[in-house]
N, C-alpha and C positions, 0 to 999 in steps of 0.2 A: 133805717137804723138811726139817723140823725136825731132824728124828732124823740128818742129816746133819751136824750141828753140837752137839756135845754141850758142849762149856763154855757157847756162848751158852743153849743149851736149859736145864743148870744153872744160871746166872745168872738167867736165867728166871723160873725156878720158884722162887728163892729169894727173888726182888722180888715175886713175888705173894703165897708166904706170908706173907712180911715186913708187904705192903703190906695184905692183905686177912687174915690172921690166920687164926680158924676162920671166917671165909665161905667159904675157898675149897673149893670141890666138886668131887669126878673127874670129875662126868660134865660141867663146863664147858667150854665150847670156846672157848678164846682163840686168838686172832691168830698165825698163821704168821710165824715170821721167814724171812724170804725173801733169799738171799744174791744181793747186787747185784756182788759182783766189786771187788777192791781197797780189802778191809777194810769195804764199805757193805754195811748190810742195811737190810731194809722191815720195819716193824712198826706194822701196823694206819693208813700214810700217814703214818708220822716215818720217817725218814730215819735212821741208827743209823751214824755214823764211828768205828769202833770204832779206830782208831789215830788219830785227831786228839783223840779224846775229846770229840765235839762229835755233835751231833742237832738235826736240820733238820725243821721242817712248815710246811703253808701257810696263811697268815692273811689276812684283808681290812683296809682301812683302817673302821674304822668312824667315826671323827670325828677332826681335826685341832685342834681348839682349844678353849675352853670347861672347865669342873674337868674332871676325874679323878679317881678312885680307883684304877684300873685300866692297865698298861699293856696287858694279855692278858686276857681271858676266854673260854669255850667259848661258842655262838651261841646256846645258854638259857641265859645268864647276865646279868649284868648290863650290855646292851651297853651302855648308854645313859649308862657310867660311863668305859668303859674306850675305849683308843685302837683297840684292834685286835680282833677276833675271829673263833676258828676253828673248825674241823669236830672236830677232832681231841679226843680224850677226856682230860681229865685225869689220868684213872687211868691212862691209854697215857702220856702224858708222863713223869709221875711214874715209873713202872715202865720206862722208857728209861734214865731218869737211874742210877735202881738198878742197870742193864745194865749201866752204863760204870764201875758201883761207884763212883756217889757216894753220901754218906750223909748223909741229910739231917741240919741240926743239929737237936740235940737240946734240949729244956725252954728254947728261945727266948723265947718269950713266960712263962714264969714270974718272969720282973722287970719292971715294966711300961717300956713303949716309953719312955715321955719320958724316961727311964735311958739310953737308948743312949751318951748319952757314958761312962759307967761301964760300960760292958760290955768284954769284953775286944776287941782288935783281930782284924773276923775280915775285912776285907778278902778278906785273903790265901785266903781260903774262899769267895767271891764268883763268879760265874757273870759272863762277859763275854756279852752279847746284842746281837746284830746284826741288822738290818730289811736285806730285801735284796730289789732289784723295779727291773725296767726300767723304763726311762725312754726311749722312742724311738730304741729300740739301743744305750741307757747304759745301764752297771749301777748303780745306786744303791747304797750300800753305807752304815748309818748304824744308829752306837750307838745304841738306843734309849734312853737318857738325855738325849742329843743333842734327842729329841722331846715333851719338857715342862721345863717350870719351875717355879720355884717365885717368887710372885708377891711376894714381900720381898727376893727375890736373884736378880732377875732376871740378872743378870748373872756371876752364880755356879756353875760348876757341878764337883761331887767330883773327885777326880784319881783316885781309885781305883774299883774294881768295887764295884756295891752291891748285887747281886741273889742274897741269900743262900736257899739249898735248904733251906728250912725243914720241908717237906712238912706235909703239911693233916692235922688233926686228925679222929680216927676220936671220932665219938659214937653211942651204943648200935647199935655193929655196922654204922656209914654213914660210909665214906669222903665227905669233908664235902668236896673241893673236886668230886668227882661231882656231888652232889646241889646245891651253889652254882653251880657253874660256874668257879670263881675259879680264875685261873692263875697272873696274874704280879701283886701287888699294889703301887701307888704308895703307898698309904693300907694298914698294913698290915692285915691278915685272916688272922686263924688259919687260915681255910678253904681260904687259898689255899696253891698251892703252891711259889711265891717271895714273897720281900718282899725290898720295901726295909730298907737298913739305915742311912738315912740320918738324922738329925738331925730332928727338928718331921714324919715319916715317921706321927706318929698324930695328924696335924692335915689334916683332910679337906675343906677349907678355899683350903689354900696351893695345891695343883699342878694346873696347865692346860697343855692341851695345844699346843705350840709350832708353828703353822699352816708358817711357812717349811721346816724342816726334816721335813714330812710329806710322803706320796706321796699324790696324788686320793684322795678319800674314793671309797670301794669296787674301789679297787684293790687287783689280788691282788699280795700278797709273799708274800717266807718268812724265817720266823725261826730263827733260829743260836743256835742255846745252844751257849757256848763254856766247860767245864768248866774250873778252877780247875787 
């Protein structure tokens, strides 16, 4: 079915070199993209909107309230941190995103966080993120910003996107948000493969997670990454 689609199959191929460098091998067999009809394809259970520029997979609730570090992780990772966690592979996520030719930014963490006010304005470079899950024939539909706070501005929350495409850092030949689990970070983490870009964002400390605006703890949603 692949060879059916050759731009996506070269995009492809060029997020896994990109992504996995000299790991990658011919004789690996990665995930079919599977054409779903009206610009959607399946890859490895994301969801790929290649004309909305957005990418869908399913998550659980895993805690409502209490710190975070975490708003996503994969289900060997750190659940015990993060609001939500999924089946799906970080390396599948990350390699989606490259699909739709985003590019993750570059030498982020080479000025330390508590700098982020001196950084330059990357908003505008920011991933919109949506939690989406019925509710007894309702849709629920909520920014997952909307689903923690930060416990000194309780009452406070960014006007702008904050969920920058950082992509996770390879160490001696180990894509590191695989081997963590780390997907979407509140607290940030090199390993993961979004962070916040918010403000006190490397104080581990401030942000819990906001019970009212969550769905039952171990309920199934999905998550919307909405590209920049």
């Amino acid at each position: 079915m692949i060879s059916k689609f050759p731009f996506l199959v070269f995009l492809l191929a060029f997020a896994i070199a990109h992504l996995y460098g000299n790991l990658l091998k011919a004789n690996e067999n990665w995930p079919e993209i599977k054409k779903l009809g009206n610009g959607l394809y399946n890859f490895d259970g994301i969801t790929i909107d290649q004309k909305n520029r957005k990418i869908e997979f399913p998550m659980i609730c895993n805690q409502q309230s209490g710190l975070i570090e975490y708003g996503i992780v994969h289900e060997n990772g750190k659940i015990h941190e993060s609001l939500f966690r999924t089946k799906i592979r970080p390396q599948m996520i990350h390699a989606s995103l490259l699909l739709l030719k985003a590019k993750a930014y570059e030498n982020y963490f080479d000025q330390p966080v508590e700098n982020n006010s001196t950084r330059p304005n990357l908003h505008n470079q920011c991933l919109r993120i949506e939690i989406v899950w019925d509710a007894n024939g309702t849709t629920q539909n909520v920014d997952i910003r909307d689903m923690y706070y930060n416990h000194n501005e309780q009452n406070q929350k960014p006007d702008e996107a904050v969920f920058l495409f950082t992509g996770s850092r390879m160490i001696e030949k180990t894509f590191m948000a695989e081997h963590t689990g780390s997907i979407l970070g509140v607290y940030v983490d090199p390993d993961a493969i979004i962070n916040s870009i918010e403000n006190n964002s490397d104080n581990d400390d401030l942000w819990l997670g906001k019970k009212s605006s969550m769905p039952p703890l171990e309920n199934n949603v999905t998550c919307v990454l909405h590209l920049p």
